[in-house]
N, C-alpha and C positions, 0 to 999 in steps of 0.2 A: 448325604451319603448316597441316594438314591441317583441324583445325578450323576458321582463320580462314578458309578458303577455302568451305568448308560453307555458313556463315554467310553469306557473301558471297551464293554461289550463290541462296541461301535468299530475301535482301535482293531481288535483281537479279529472282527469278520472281516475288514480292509483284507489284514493278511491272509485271510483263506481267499478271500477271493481274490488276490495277484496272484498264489499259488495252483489255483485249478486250471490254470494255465500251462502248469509244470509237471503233472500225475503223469505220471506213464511206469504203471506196476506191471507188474505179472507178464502177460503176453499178450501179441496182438496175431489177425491175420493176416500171414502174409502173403498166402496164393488160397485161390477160390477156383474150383469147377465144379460146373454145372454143363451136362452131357447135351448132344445139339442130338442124341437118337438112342430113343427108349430110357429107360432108367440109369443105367451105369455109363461111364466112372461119374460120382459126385464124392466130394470131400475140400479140404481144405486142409491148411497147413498152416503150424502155429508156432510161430517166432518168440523166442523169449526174449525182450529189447531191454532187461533189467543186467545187473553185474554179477546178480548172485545164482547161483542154482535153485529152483523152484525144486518144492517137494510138495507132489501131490497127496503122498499120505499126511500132510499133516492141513494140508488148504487145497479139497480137491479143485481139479480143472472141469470145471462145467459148463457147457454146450447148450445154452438155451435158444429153441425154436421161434420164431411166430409166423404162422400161418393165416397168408390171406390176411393180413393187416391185423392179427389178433396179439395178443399179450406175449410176450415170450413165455414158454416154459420147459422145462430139464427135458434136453434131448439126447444127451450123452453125458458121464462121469468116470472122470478116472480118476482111482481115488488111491495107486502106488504108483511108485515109480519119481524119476526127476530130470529135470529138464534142465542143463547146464546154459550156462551163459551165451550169449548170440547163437544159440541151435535151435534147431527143429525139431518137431512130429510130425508127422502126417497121420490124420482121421480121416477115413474114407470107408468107399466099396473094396471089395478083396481087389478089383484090377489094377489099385494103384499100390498095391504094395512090391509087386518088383521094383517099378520103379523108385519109389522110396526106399526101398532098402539099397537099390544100387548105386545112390548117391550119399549111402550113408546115416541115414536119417531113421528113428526109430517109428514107427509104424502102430495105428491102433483101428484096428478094423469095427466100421460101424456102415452099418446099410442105410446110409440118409435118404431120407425121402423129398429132400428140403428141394423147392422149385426158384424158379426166377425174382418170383415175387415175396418168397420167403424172409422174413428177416432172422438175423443172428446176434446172439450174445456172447460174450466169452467171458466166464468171469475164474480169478484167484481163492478160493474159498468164496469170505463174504464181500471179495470187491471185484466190482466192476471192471474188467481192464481194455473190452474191445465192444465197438457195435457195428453190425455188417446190415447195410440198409437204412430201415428208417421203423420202428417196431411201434404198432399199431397205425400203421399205411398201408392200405393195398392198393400196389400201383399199377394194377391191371397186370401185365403180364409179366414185368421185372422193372426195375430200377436201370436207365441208362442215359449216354450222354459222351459225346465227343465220339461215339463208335464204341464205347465202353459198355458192358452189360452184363447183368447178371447173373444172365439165362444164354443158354448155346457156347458159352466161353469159359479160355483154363486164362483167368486174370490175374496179376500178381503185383502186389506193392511197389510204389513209384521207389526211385531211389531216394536216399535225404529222408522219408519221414520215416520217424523214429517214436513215434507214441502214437498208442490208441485211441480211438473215437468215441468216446462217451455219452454221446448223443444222437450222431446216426448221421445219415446225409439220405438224398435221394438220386443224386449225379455221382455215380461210382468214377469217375474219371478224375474227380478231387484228390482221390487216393490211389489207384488203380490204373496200370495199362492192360493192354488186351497181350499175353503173348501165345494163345493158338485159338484158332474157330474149328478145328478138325478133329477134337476130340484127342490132340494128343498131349498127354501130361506131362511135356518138358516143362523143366525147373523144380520138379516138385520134389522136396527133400534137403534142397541148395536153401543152408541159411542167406539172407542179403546180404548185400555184401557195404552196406551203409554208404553213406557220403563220405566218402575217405580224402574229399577237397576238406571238409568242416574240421578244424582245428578243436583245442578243448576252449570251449568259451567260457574265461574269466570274467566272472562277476566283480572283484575287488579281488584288492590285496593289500595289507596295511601290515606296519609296524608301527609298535608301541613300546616306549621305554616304559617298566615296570618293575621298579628298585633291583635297578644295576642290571639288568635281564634287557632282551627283546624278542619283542613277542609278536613272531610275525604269523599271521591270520590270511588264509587266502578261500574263496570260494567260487564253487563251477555250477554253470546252469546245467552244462550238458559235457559229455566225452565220446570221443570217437576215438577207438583202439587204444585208448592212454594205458603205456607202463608206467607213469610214474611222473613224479617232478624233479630234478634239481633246483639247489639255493646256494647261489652266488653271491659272497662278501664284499666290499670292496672298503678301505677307508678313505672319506672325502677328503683330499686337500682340493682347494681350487687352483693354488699357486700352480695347479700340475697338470699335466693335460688329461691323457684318456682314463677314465680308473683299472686299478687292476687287480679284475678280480678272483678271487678263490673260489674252490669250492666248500661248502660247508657243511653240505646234505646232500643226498641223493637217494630216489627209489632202491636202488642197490643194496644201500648200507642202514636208511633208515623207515621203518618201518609208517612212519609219519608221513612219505614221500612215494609212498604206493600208489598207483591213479587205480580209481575203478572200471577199466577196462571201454566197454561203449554203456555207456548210460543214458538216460534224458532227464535222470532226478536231480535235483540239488546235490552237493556235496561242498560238504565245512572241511578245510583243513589247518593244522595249526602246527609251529615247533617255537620252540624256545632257542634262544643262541647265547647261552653263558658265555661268552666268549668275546665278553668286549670290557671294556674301559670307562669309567665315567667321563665328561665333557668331551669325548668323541664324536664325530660325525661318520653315520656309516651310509653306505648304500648296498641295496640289498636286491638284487634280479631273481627273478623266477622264470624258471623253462619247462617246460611239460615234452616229452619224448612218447614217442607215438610207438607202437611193437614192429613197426621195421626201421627203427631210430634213428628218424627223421625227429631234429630238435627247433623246439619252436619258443623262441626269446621274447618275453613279454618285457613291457617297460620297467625299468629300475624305480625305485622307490627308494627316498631319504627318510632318517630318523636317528635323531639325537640324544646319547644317551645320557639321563640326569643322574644324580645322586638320590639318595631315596628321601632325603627332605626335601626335594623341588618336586617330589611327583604327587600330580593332586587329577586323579580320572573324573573322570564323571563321576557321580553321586553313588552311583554305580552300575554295572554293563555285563554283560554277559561274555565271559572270555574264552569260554570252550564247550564245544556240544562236539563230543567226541564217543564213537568212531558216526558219521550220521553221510547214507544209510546205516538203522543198527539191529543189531539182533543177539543175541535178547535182551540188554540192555544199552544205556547212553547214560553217558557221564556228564554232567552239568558244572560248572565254574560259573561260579559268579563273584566278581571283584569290587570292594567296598572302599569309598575315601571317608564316608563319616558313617556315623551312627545312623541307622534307620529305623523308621517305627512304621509299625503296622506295615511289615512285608510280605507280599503275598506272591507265589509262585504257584501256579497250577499250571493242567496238562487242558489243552482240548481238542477234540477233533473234528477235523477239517468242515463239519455243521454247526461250532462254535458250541459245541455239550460240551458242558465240565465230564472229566474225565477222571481226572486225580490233582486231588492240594499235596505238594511235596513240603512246602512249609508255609507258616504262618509266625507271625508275632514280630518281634523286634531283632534287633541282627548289632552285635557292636565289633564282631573281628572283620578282620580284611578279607578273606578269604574263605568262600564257602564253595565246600562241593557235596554235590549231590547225587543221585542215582536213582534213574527212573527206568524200572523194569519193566516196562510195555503192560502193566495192569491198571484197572481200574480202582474205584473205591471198593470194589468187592475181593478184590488181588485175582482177578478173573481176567486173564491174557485179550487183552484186544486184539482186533483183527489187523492185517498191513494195510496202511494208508498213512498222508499224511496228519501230522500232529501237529500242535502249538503247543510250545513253550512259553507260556505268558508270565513275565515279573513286573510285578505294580507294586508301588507303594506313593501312598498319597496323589500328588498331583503329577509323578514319574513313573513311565512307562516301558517296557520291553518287550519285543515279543519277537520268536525265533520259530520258522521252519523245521521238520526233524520226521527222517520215512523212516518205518516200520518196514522190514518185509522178513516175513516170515518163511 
């Protein structure tokens, strides 16, 4: 027992650590000044690169310092207010609030004292989302590189990166152009305007016959401006030439087909399509539509539908983590061909702590759903970040991605 638990544990941190590749919550920075004479303007501006609106009353926005290579610590909070989807704030000295306000941008005056050499935090309530520098390095006068620096420059995020640093850099040009050395605050206020070459990148998409249904599953690393998706039907003949397909679904009409706008977090999606025939052969396209409806055709996928005594899944699989991102809760599916003994479903987060057992023991129907309400064993709300969804039983294993953001 001791080993298969080992293994397990082993299994369950694989997946956090292909995913810490993929975090990008809360907000990051996406313009920096720092003044080339006397104290003022210094500030910075803070991009929300998530889909959801941030609410700082309930996860405040905190602004941590470190000086001179020291520890960061709370330089600034705000702790109302909300921050919509791809927009800005600007924190700074009083001088930069015309110009953030004339671009639109809501404004929160603080008299930074932060220097070249200074590093920065930014964090969501209790998560981490941005780091500016390198925190506990003092690199003499500032951090710089390629002409990049960040001391004497109003610097602002390259185009294309779309998540925060979590560990820091000491070459600000990794992330960062220079666009003024004069002290003047253009751009400040102007959300990015993202890599709008970057399409929505599909990770999969599959279809499953599952008694007389199909059940198509599609999943995104990342989105850039996505409205949504269409799903195109077609039925296979070969005798026949090009297929001809219908539509079936659409962002429009179904609520399943909504894209989350520009993101960088995972996102699961799924519909079902009553709408077929036993011993049929179908094929099935998916198109993701960007907000100035430009359509973009990914490759068709085949799947055959059976009668419900030919259908035999895996032992069993996890068939829907829905809506994910979630908030306040996500709905779990899990789909059975036999009996199971000693099945174990729990939650854990992204450090591989058990968090929450949503069940235990033996399982004999087909069909189980579950609901996991973002609490621990104590029913004490967890912070946002990501989860695992781990289902074991005996020597069979699962285990699924799923963001919180609060």
């Amino acid at each position: 027992m001791k080993k298969n638990w080992t293994i397990r544990q082993q299994l369950v941190m694989l997946i956090i650590f292909l995913g810490l590749t993929q975090i990008g919550l809360g907000q990051i920075i996406s313009q920096y000044f720092e003044t080339n004479s006397g104290t003022t303007p210094k500030g910075i501006e803070i991009w929300n690169n998530t889909a959801s609106t941030l609410d700082f009353s309930s996860n405040n926005l905190i602004i941590k310092k470190g000086v001179n290579g020291g520890l960061p610590n709370t330089d600034f909070t705000l702790s109302s207010g909300t921050l919509v989807s791809n927009a800005v704030i600007v924190v700074g000295t009083s001088d930069m609030e015309a110009e953030a306000l004339a671009n639109g941008a809501v404004f929160h005056l603080k008299p930074f004292t932060f220097n070249g050499d200074d590093a920065l935090e930014i964090w969501y309530g209790s998560t981490k989302t941005d780091v500016f520098g390198n925190p506990g390095l003092d690199p003499g006068t500032n951090w710089s590189g390629s002409g990049v620096a960040t001391s004497d420059q109003n610097i602002s995020l390259k185009a294309g990166i779309q998540t925060g640093d979590l560990v820091g850099w000491t070459d600000p040009s990794t992330r960062f152009e220079t666009t003024a050395t004069d002290n003047s605050l253009t751009g400040f206020g102007i959300a990015p305007a993202g890599d709008g070459s970057l399409p929505v990148s599909l990770s999969s998409f599959t279809a499953t016959s599952f008694h007389g249904d199909v059940r198509l599953n599609w999943s995104t690393d990342s989105e850039i401006e996505n409205a949504g998706f269409i799903i195109e039907k077609s039925i296979l003949r070969q005798a026949e030439g090009d297929s001809d397909f219908e539509t079936i679904a659409s962002f429009k009409t179904h609520r399943e087909c909504v894209g989350q706008g520009s993101t960088t977090a995972a996102h699961d999606y799924a519909f079902v399509d009553a709408t077929v025939s036993n011993g049929l052969t179908y094929e099935y396209r998916l198109s993701d539509v960007d907000y100035a409806g430009k359509i973009t055709i990914h490759d068709a996928i085949i799947v055959s539908v059976k009668s419900d005594e030919s259908i035999k899944p895996n032992t069993f699989e996890i068939t829907k983590l829905y809506p994910n991102p979630f908030n306040p809760s996500i709905q779990i599916e899990v789909a059975f061909n036999e009996k199971i003994e000693d099945l174990n479903i729990s939650i854990y987060d992204i450090n591989g702590a058990l968090m929450k057992v949503l069940e235990i023991g033996n399982m004999e129907q087909e069909l189980l759903n579950l609901k996991w309400d973002g609490t621990n064993f104590n029913n004490e709300p967890v912070p946002s970040g990501v989860y695992i969804v781990d289902i074991a039983s005996q020597n069979i294993h699962h285990a699924k991605r799923v963001t919180l953001l609060r």
